[in-house]
N, C-alpha and C positions, 0 to 999 in steps of 0.2 A: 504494500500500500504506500503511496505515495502522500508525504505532509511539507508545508509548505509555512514557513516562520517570515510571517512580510516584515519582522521590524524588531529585528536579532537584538539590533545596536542600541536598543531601549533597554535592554535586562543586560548586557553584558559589557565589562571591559576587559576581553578575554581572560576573566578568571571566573570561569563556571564550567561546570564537570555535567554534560551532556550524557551521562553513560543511561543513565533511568530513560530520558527522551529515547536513545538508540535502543534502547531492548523495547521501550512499549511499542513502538514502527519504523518501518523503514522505508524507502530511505527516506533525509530529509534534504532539502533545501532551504539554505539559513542564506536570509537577507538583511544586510545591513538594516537598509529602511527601505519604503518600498513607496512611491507617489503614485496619486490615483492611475494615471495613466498606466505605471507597471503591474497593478496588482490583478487587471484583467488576465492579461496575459501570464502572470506570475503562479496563477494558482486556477488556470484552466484545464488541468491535467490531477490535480490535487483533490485526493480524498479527505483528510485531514489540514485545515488552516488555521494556524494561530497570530494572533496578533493584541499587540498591545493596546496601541491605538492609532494602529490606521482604520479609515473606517471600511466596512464590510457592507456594501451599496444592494439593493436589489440588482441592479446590472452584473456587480459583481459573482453574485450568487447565481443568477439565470448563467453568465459564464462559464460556472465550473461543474460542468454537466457529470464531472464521478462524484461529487462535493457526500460525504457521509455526516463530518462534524466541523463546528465553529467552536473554536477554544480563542476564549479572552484571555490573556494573560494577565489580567488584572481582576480587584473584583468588581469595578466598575463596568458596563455592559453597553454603554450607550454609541460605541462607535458599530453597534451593529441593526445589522434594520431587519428585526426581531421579526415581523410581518408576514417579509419576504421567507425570512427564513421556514417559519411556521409554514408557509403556500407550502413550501419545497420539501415538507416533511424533515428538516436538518432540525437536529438540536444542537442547542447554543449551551455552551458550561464557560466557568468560571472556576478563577480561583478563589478562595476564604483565609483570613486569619492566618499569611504566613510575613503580615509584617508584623505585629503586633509588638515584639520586642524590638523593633529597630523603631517604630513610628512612640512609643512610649519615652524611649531615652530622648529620642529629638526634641520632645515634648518637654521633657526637665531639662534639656540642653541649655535650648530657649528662653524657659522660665529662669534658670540661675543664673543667666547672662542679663534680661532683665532687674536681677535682683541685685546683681554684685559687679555689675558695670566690669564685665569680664573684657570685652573690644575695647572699651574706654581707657580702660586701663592697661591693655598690651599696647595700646598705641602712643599713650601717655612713655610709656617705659623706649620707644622704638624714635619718639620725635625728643629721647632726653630731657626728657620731664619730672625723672627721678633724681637722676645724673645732678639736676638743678636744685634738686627740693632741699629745704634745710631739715625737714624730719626724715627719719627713715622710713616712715609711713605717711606718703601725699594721699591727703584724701579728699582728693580732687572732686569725686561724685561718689553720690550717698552708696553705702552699701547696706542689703537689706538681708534678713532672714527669712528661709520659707515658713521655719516654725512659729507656730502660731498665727500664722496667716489662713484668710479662706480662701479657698477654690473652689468656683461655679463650675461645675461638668455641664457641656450641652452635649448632649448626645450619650446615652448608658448603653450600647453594644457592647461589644469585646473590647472596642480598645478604652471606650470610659470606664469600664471597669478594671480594666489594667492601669489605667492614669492613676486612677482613686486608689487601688493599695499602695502605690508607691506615695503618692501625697501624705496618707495614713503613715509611712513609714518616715517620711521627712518631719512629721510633726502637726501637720496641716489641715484644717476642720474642711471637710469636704460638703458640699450641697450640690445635688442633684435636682436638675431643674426637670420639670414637666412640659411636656409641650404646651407651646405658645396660645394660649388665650384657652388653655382647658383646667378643668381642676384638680389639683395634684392630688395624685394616685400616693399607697400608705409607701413612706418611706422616700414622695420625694419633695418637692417647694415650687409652686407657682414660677413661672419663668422670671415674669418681674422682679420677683423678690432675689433671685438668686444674682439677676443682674444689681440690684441696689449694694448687696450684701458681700458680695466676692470683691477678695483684693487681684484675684486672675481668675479669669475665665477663661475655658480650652475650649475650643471646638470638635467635637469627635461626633456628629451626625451626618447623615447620607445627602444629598442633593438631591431636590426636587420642585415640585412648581410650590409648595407650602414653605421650603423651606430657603427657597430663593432670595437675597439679602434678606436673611431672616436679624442680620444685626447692621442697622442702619443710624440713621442719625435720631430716633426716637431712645434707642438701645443705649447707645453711647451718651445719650441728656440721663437715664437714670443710672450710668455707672459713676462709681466715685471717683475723684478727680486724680486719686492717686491707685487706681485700678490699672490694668496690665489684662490685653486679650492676647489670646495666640489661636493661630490658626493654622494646622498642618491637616484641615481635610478637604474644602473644595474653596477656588476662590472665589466661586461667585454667592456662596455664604455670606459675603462681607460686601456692604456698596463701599467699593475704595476711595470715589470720590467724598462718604461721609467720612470715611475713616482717615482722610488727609487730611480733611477742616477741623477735625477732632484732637488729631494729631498737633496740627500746625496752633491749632488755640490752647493747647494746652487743658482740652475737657477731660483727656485721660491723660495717666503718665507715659503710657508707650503700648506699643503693638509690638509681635513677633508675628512672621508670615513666613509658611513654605510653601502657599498656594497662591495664585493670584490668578483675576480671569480670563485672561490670555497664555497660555502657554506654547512655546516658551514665548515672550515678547514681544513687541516691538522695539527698535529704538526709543519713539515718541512716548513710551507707554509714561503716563503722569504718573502713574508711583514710583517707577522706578529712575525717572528725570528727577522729582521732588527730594524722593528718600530723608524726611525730618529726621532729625539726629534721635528720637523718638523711637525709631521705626529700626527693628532688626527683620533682614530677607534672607531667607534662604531659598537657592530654587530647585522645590518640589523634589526633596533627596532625603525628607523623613521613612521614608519607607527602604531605601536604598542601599542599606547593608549587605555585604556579601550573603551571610547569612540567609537572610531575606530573599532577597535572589535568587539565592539557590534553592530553598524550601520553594519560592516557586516554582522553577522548572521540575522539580518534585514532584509539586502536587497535580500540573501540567500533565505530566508524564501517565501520574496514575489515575486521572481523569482520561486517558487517553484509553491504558492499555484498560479501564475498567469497563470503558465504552464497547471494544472490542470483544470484552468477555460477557458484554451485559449483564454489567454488573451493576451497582450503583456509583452515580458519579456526581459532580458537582451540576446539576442541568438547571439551569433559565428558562427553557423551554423544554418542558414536556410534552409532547408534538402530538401527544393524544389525550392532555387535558389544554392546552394553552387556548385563551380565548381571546384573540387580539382586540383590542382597544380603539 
């Protein structure tokens, strides 16, 4: 059987161990990256295609007349057109929970950089600023503790509930917020409240049409002035143009971001022309651990070979209950 990888160079800097992929089929075809234009032809002969996120077109699909399955390489799904695939009897899998420990440490990476002016201070020491100082401790910008501080969780899946033992283990009152405009379920706090009440607030919930800048410039009037958000799950969670004015006025102390709503960028992009000294970026590499990585092509793999053996697998579409939308 023949598989077909349009967008290799998104999961790899050739340090990943392809052995699981080669025993679950063969052969494969590994593509750097693959533009609309190639991926017709790229995986017109292909039973098995994976990708990360290139998108996978109706066109696409009617193209690849042996086409068996759609593997996302992500758990995200939306670069495929679910519809088409369902007409064509294809089901569509995913992968689950193989970033969780690399997207959790990025999480406190963030926040202790926030807290303890960790850049400010390597750069302070690099432009001799220490070199200069008459103490032996310049303490140029505040340094903060996590203990005893609150942390708002938006989003309790896997990875909020990974974020919240570790917070518990720093010292840290955690509040779990409820969704937005409903009334909190036992065990968690009205969304409002959690935003008044959090000195950080994470982001860890899914994208959708509800939760689309679900923190905008209403969100940011009831956080406190010396709150800290982060966000390492989708960028369009966040209206960036509120989160600049936010920034730039000083309505919160600072932001952390490894997601924004263009990926990768523009030049022009205003957050990243602006960038308030406020404002820490990282791009979209919380997940991104070798580790990580490689538990994906992992779980890849045995989505693949379980499909083969009809077994259970990670499926998005069950092509004999799915009911398109």
């Amino acid at each position: 059987m023949r598989a077909v990888f349009l967008d290799f160079g998104s999961v790899t800097r050739g340090d990943m161990d392809c052995a699981a992929l080669e025993r679950a089929i063969s052969p494969w075809q590994y593509h750097h990256d693959s533009s609309e234009a190639e991926v017709l032809e790229r995986i017109r002969e292909a039973e098995v295609i994976v990708s990360n996120k290139v998108f996978i077109s109706r066109a696409a699909i009617a193209a690849a007349k042996h086409l068996k399955l759609i593997c996302v390489a992500a758990t995200g799904y939306n670069n495929v057109d679910l519809v088409a695939a369902f007409e064509r009897n294809i089901p569509v899998c995913n992968v689950r929970g193989y970033a969780t420990p690399s997207v959790v440490q990025h999480v406190f990476m963030l926040m202790l950089n926030l807290a303890r002016h960790f850049v400010d201070y390597q750069e302070l020491v690099k432009r001799g600023g220490w070199q200069e100082s008459r103490f032996f401790c310049p303490l140029d910008f505040g340094i903060q503790e996590l203990s005893g501080k609150t942390l708002g969780i938006i989003g309790y899946g896997e990875l909020g509930h990974a974020v919240a033992q570790i917070a518990q283990a720093f010292g840290m009152q955690v509040l779990i917020a409820d969704h937005k405009d409903k009334l909190p379920r036992s065990g968690r706090m009205a969304f409002d409240e959690v935003m008044q009440q959090a000195d950080f607030i994470t982001l860890h919930c899914p994208l959708s049409p509800d939760t689309h800048h679900l923190i905008s410039r209403r969100e940011f009037e009831l956080m406190k002035p010396s709150a800290y958000l982060i966000n390492t799950a989708r960028g369009q969670l966040v209206n960036e143009a509120d989160l600049l004015h936010c920034l730039s006025t000083s309505r919160i102390a600072g932001a952390a971001i490894d997601v924004i709503q263009e990926e990768p960028p523009g030049k022009d992009n205003p957050i990243l022309q602006q960038q308030p000294v406020n404002l820490i970026i990282t791009p979209h590499i919380a997940w991104a651990s070798r580790e990580s990585r490689q538990r994906l092509l992992d779980q890849l793999a045995g989505n693949i070979g379980n499909f083969l053996q009809n077994r259970p697998f990670n499926q998005i579409i069950d092509v004999l209950n799915y009911t398109p939308k």
